[in-house]
C-alpha positions as CSV (number, residue, x, y, z in Angstrom):
1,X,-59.7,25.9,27.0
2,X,-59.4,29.5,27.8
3,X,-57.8,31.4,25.0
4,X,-58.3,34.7,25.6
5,X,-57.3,37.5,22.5
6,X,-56.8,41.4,23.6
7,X,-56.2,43.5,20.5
8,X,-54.3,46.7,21.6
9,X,-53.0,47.6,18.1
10,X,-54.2,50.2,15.9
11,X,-54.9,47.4,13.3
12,X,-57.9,45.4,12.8
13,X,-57.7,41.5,12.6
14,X,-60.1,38.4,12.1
15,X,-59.7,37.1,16.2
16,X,-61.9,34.8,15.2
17,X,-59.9,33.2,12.8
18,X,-56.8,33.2,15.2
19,X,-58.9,31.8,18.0
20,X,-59.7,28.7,15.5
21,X,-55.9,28.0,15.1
22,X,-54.8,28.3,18.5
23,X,-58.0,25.6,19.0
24,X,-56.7,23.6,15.7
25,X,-53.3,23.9,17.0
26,X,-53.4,22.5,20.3
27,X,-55.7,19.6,19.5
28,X,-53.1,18.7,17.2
29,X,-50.5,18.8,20.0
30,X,-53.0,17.1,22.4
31,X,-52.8,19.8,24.7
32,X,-55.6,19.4,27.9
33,X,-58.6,21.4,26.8
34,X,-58.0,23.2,30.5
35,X,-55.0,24.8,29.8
36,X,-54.4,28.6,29.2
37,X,-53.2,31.0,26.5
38,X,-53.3,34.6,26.1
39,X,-52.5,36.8,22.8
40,X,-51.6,40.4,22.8
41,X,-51.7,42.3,19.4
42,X,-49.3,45.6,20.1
43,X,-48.3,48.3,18.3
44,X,-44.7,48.8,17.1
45,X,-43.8,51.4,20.2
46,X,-45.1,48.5,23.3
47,X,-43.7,45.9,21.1
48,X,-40.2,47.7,21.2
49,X,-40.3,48.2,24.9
50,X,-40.9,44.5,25.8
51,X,-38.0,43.3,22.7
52,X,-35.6,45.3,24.6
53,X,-36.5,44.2,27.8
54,X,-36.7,40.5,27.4
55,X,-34.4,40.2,24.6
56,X,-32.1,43.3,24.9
57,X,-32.5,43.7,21.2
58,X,-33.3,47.1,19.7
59,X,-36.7,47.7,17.3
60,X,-40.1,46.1,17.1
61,X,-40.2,42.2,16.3
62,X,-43.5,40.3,14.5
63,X,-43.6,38.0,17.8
64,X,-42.5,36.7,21.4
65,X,-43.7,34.3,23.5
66,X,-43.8,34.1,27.5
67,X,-44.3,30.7,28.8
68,X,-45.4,30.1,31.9
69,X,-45.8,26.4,33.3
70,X,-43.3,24.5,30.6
71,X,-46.6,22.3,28.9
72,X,-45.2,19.9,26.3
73,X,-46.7,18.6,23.1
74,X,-49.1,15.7,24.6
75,X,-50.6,12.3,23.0
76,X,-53.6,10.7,22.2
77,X,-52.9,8.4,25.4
78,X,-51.5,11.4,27.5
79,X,-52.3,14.7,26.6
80,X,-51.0,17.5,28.3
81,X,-51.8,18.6,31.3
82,X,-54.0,21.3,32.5
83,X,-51.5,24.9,33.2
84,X,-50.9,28.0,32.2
85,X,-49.0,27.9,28.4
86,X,-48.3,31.6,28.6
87,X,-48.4,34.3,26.6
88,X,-47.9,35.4,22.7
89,X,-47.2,39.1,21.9
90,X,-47.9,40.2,18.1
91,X,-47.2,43.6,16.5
92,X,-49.7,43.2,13.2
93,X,-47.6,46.2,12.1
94,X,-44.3,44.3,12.0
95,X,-46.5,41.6,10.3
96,X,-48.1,43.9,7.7
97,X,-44.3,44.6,6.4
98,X,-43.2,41.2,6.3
99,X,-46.1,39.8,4.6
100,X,-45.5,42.6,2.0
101,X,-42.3,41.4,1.5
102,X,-43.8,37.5,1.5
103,X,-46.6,38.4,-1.0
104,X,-49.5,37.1,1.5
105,X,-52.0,38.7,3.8
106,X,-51.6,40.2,6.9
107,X,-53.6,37.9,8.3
108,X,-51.4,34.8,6.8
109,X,-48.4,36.2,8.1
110,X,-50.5,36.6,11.7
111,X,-51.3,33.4,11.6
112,X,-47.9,32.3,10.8
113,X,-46.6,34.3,13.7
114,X,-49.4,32.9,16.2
115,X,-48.5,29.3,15.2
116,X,-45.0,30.2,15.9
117,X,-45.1,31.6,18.9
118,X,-47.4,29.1,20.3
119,X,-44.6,26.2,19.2
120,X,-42.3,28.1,21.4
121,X,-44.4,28.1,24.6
122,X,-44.7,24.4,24.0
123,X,-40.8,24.1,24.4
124,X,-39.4,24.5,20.5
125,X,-36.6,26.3,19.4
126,X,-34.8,27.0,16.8
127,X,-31.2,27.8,17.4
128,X,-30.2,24.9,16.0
129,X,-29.7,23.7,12.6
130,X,-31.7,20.5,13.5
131,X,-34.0,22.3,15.8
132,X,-35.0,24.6,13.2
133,X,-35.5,21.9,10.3
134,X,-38.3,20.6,13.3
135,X,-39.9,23.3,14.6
136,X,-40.2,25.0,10.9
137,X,-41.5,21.9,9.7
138,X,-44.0,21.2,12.4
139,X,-44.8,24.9,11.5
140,X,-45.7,24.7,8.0
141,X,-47.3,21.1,8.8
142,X,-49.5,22.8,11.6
143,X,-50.5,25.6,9.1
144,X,-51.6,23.6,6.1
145,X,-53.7,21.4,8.2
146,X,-55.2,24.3,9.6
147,X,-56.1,25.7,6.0
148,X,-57.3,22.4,5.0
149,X,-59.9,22.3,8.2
150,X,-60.9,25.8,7.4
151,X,-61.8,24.8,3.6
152,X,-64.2,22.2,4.9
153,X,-65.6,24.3,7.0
């Protein structure tokens, strides 16, 4: 699996921590160990610029995703195949201020965000009530498995 991580914020973060969860998370979604992610950590400025260009919405946001070959969630029996799942853009600064406001870490809230945006490049969505009650779900499922495999480590 190529995951590659490019920090291009002014704020320091545990990659190695995120790498594990993208890993975590895509075993659990039986993604092909040949598919392809990339993660961009921006500051608030570059993160502005691409939120009004893709989503013609004004101010930083905490995260967007870019997929590129449509990969869906695999199975033990089929897992996904080998592709490009695209790209996840994170401003740790947006993050930092919503985690305030949440009473976690930074690094929680990145985490949070990362899992997020990689259930979007692997099709979820949640502009619907029902939608929403799934991919949040799957979220917080996804996240407390992931903090169970890092106690045991």
């Amino acid at each position: 699996m190529t995951i590659e991580i490019n920090n291009e914020s002014t704020i320091e973060i545990d990659e190695t921590r995120v790498l594990r969860l993208v890993e975590y998370i895509l075993g659990a979604m039986h993604v092909s160990p040949d598919a392809e992610l990339a993660i961009v950590l921006v500051d608030e400025g570059a993160m502005e610029a691409l939120h009004v260009q893709w989503m013609d919405e004004p101010g930083p946001t905490d995260v967007l995703s870019f997929p590129m070959d449509e990969l869906r969630p695999g199975t033990d029996d089929a897992p996904t195949p080998p592709g490009l799942l695209g790209d996840i853009v994170l401003c740790p600064q947006v993050a930092e201020t919503q985690a305030l406001a949440a009473g976690h870490s930074t690094l929680d809230e990145l985490l949070l965000l990362t899992t997020h945006g990689l259930l979007h490049l692997l099709g979820f969505d949640h502009a619907e009530p029902e939608e929403e009650r799934e991919m949040f779900g799957l979220q917080r499922e996804l996240l407390q498995g992931f903090v169970a495999s890092e106690r045991r480590r």
